[in-house]
DSSP file (Angstrom, degrees, kcal/mol; ACC not computed):
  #  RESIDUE AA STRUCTURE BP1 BP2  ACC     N-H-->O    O-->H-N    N-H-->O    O-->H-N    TCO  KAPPA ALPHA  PHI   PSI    X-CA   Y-CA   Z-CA
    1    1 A X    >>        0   0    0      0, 0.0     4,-1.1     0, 0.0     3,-0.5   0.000 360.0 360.0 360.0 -27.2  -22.0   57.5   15.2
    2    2 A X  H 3>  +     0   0    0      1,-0.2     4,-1.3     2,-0.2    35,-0.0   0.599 360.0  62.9-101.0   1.9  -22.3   55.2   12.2
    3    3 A X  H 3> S+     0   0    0      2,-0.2     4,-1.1     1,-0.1    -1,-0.2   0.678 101.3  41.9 -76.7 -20.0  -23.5   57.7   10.6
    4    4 A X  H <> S+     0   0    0     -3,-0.5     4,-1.4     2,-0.2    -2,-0.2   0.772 117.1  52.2 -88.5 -18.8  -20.7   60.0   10.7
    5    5 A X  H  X S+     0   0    0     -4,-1.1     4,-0.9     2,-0.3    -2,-0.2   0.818 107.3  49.4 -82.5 -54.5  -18.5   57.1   10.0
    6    6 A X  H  X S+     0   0    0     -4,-1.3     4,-1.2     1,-0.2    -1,-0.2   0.735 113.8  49.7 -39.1 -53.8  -20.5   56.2    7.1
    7    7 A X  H  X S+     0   0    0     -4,-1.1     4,-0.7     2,-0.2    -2,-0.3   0.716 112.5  43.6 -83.7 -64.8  -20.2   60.0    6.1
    8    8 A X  H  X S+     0   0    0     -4,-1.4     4,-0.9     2,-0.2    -1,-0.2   0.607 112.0  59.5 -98.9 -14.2  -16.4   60.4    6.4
    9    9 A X  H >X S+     0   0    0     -4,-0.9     3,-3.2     1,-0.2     4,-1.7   0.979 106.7  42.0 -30.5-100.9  -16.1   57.0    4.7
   10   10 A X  H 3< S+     0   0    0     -4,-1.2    -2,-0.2     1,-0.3    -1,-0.2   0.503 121.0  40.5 -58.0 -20.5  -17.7   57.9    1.6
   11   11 A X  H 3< S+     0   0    0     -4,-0.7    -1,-0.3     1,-0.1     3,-0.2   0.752 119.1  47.6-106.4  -6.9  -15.9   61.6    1.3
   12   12 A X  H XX S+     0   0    0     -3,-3.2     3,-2.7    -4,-0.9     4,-0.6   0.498  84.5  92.9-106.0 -17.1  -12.6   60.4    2.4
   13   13 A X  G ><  +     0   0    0     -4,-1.7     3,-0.9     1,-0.2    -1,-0.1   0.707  67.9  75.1 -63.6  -3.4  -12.3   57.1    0.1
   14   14 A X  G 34 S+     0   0    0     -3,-0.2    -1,-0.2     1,-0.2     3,-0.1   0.667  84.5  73.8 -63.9 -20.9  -10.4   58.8   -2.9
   15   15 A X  G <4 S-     0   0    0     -3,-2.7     2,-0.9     1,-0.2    -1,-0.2   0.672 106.8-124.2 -66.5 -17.3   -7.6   58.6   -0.7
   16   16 A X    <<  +     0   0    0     -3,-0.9    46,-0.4    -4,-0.6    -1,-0.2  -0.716  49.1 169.3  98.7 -87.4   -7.1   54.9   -0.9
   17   17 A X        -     0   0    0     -2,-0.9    45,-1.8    44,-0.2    -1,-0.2   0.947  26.7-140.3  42.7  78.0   -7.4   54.3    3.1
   18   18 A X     >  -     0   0    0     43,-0.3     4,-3.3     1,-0.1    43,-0.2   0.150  31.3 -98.9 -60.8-158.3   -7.6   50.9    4.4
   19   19 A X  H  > S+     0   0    0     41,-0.4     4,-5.7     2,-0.1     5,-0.2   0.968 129.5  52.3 -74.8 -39.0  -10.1   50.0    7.4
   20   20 A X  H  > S+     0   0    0      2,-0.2     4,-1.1     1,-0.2     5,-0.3   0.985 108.4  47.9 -49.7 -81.9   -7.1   50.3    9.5
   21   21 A X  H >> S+     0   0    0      2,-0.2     3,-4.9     1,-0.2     4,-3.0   0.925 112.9  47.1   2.2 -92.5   -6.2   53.7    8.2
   22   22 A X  H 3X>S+     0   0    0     -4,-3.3     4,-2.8     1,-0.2     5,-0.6   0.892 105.3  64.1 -37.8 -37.4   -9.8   55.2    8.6
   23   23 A X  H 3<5S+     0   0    0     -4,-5.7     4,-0.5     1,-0.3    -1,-0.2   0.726 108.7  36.6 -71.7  -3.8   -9.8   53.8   11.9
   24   24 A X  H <X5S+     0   0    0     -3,-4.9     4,-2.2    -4,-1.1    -1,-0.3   0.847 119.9  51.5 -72.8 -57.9   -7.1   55.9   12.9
   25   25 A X  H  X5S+     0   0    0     -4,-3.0     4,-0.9    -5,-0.3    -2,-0.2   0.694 116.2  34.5 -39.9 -38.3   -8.4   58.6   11.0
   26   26 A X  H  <5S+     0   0    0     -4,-2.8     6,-0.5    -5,-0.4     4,-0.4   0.665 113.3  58.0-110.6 -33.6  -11.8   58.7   12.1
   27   27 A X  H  >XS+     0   0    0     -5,-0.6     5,-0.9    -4,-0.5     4,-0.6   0.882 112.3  44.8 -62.9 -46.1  -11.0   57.8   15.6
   28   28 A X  H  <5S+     0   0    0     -4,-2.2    -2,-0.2     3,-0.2    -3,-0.2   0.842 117.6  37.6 -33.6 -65.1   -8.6   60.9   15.7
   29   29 A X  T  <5S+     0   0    0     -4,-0.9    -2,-0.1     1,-0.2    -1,-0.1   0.118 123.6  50.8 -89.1   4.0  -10.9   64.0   13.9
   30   30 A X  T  45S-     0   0    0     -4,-0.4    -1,-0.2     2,-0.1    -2,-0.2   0.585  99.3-144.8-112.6 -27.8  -13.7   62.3   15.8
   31   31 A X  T  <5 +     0   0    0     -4,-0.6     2,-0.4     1,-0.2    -3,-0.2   0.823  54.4 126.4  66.8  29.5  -12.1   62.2   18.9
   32   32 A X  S   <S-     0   0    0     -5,-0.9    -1,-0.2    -6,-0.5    -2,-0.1  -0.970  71.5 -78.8-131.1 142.9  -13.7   58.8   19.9
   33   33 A X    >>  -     0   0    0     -2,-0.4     3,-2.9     1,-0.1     4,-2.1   0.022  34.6-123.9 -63.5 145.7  -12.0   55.7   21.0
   34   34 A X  H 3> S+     0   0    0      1,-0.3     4,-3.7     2,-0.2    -1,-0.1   0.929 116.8  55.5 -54.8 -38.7  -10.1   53.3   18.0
   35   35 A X  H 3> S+     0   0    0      2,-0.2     4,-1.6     1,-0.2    -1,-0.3   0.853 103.6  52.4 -52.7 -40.5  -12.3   50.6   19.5
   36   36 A X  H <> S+     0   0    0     -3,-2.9     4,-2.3     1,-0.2    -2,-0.2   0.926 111.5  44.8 -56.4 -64.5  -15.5   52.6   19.0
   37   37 A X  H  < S+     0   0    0     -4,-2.1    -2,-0.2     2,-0.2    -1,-0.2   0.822 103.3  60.5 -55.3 -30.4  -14.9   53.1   15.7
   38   38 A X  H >< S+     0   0    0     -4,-3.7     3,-3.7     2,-0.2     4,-0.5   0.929 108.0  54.3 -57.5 -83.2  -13.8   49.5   14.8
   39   39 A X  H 3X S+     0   0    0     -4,-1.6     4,-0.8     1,-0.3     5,-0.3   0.612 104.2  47.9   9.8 -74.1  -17.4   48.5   15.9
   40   40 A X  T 3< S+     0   0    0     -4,-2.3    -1,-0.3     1,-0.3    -2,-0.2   0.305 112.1  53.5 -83.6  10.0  -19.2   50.8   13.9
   41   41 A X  T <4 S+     0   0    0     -3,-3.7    -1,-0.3    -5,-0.2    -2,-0.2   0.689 107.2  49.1 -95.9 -53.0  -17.0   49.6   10.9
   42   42 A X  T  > S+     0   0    0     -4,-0.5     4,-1.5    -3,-0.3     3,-0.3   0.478 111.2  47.7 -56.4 -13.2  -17.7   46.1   11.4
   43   43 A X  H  X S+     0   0    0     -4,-0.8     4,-0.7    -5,-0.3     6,-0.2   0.662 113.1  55.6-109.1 -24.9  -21.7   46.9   11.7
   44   44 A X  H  4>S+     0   0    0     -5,-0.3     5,-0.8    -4,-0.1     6,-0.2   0.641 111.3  42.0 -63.7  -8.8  -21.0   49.1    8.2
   45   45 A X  H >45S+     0   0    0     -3,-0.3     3,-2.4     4,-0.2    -2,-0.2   0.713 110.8  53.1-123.9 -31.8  -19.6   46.3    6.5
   46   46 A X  H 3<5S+     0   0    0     -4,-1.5    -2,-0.1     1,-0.3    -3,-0.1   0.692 110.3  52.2 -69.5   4.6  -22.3   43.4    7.8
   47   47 A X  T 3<5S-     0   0    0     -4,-0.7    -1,-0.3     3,-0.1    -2,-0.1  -0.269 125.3-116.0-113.1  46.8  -25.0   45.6    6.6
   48   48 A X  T < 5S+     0   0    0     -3,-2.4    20,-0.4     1,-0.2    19,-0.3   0.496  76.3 122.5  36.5  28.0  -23.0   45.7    3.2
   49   49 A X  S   <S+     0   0    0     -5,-0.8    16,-0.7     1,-0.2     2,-0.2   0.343  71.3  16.5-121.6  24.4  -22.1   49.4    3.1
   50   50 A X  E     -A   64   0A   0     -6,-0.2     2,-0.3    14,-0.2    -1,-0.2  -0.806  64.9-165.3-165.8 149.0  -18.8   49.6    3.0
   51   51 A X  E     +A   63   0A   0     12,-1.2    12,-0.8    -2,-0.2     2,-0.3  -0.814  19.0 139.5-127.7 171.4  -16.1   47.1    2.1
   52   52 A X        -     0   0    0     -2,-0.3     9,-0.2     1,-0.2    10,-0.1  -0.812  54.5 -21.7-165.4-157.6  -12.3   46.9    2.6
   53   53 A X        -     0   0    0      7,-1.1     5,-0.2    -2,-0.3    -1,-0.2  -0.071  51.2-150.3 -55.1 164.7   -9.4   44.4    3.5
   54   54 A X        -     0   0    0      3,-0.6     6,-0.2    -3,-0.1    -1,-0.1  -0.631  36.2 -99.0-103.2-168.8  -10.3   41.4    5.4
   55   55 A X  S    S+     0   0    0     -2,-0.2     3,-0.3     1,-0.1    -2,-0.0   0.753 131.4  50.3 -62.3 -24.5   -7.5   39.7    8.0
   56   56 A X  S    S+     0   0    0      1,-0.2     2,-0.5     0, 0.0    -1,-0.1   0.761 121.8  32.5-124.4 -43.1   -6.9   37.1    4.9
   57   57 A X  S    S-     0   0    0      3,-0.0    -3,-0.6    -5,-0.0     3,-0.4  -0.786  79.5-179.8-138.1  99.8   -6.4   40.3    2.2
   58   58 A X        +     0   0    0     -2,-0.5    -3,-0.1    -3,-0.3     3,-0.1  -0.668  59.1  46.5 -99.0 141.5   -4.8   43.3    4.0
   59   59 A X        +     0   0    0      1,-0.4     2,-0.3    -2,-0.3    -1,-0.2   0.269  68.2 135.9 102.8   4.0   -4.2   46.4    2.0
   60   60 A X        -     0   0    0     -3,-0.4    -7,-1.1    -6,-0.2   -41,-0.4  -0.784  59.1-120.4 -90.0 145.6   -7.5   46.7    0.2
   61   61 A X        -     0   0    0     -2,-0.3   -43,-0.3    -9,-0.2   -44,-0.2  -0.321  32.1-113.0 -63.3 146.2   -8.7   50.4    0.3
   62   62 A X        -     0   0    0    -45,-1.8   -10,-0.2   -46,-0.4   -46,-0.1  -0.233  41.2-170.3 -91.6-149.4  -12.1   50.8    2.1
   63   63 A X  E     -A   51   0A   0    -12,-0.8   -12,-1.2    -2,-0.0   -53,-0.0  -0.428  33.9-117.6 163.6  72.3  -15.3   51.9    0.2
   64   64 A X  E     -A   50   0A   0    -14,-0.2     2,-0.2     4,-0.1   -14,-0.2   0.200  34.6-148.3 -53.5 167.6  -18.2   52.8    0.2
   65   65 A X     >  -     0   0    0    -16,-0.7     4,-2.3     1,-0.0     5,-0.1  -0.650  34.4 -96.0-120.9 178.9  -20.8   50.2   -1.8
   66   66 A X  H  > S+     0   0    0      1,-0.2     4,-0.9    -2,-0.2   -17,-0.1   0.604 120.0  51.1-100.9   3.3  -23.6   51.3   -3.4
   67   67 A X  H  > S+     0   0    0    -19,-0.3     4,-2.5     2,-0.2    -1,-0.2   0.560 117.1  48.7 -45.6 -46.8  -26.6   50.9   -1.2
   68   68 A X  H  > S+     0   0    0    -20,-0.4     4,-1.8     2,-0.2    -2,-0.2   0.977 105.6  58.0 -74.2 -24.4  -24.1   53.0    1.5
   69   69 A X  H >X S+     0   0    0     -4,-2.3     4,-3.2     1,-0.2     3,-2.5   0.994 112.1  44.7 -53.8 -71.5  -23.4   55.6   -1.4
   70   70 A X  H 3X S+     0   0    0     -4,-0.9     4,-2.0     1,-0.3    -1,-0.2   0.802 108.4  50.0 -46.2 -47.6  -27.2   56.1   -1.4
   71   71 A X  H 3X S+     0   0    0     -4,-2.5     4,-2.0     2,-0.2    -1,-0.3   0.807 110.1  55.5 -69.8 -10.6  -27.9   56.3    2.1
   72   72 A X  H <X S+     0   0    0     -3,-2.5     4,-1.6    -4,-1.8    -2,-0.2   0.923 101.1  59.1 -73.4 -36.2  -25.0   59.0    2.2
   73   73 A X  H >X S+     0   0    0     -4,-3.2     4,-1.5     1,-0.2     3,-0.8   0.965 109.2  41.5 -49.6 -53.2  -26.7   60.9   -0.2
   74   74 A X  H 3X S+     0   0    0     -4,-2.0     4,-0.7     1,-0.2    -2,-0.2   0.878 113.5  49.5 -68.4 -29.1  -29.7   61.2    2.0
   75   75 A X  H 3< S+     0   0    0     -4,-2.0    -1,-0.2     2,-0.3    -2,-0.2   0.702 110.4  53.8 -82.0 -25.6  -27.9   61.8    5.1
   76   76 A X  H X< S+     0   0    0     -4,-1.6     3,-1.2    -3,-0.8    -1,-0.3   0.753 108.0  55.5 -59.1 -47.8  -26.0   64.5    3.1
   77   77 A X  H >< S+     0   0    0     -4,-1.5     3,-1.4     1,-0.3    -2,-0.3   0.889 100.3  55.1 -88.2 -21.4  -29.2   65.8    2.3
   78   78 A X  T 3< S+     0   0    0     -4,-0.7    -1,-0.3     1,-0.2    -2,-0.2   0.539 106.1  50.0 -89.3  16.4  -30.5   66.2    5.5
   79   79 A X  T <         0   0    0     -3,-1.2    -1,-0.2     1,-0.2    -2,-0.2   0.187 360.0 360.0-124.7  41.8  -28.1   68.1    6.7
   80   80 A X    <         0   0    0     -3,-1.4    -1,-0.2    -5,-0.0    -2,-0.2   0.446 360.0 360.0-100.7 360.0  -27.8   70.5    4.2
């Protein structure tokens, strides 16, 4: 799951999106509950591979970082 997450992150972040956003987003085209998806968003961002807003500065778009840019490339690659 945090892989797809990771995945739709990283191809969807030109859009601006906050976390709030994606989680709609991704919770929607994923078809998996908003709650699920928060989760796996909080466990992307304590393993430093993707950042956004916090509670304390809301509005920031999220992002992939560049250790998650690099694992998307691989994941990218294996499913080519």
């Amino acid at each position: 799951m945090q892989k797809r997450i990771l995945l739709h992150i990283a191809e969807t972040e030109h859009l601006g999106l906050t976390c709030s956003r994606q989680v709609r987003e991704i919770s929607r085209r994923m078809r998996i509950p908003e709650s699920t998806v928060k989760w796996s968003i909080r466990a992307l961002r304590d393993f430093y591979l993707i950042e956004g807003g916090t509670p304390e500065n809301r509005g920031v778009p999220a992002k992939v970082t560049y250790p998650g840019l690099l694992i998307a490339e691989g994941l990218r690659r294996e499913h080519v």
